[in-house]
N, C-alpha and C positions, 0 to 999 in steps of 0.2 A: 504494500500500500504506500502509495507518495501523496506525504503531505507537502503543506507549502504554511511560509511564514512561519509562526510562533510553533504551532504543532511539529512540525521539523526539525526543531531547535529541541525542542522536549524529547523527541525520538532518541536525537545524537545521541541527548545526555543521560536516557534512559539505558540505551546500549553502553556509552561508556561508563555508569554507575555499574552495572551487571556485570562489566567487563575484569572491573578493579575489584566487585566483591568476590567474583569467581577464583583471582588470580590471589587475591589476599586469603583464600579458604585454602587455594592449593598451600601456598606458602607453609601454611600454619600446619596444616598436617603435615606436612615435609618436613619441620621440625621439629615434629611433636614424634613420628617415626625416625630420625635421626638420634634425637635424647634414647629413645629407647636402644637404638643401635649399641650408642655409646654403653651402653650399662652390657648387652651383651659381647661388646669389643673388651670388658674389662673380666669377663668369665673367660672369653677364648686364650684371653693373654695370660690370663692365670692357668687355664690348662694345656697352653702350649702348643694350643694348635693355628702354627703361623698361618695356615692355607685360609682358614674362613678370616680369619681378623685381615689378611691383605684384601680378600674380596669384600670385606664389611666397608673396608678403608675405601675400596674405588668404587664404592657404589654413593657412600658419604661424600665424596669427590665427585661424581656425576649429580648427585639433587644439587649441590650448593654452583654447579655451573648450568644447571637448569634454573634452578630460581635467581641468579642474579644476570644470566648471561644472556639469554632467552627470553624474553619478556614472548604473553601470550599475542598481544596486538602491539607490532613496531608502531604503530601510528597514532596508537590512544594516548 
């Protein structure tokens, strides 16, 4: 549907309010699954299993270059 004048203007900023809450919801889970990582990166390091603590590490190194590097809309 295309509106025109004031209603258009509401639209934008309907899609970019949705756009930021979407993106602030991903975030938050992202670090709230991170925290949790952390606690079991400190069980694997105590039992010595370097193979899961290196994959815990690059997957903790892939959210945090998805949530700052990435944005979901370049143009919002």
């Amino acid at each position: 549907m295309n509106f025109v004048g004031p209603f258009a203007e509401n639209q934008t900023n309907i899609h970019l309010f949705i756009s930021n809450l979407i993106f602030a919801t991903a975030c938050s889970e992202t670090l709230k699954a991170m925290d949790e990582m952390q606690g079991a990166n400190s069980k694997l390091e105590a039992e010595g299993n370097t193979d899961a603590l290196e994959l815990n590490k690059l997957d903790e190194n892939m959210f945090i270059e998805i949530m700052c590097a990435t944005p979901i809309e370049k143009d919002a």
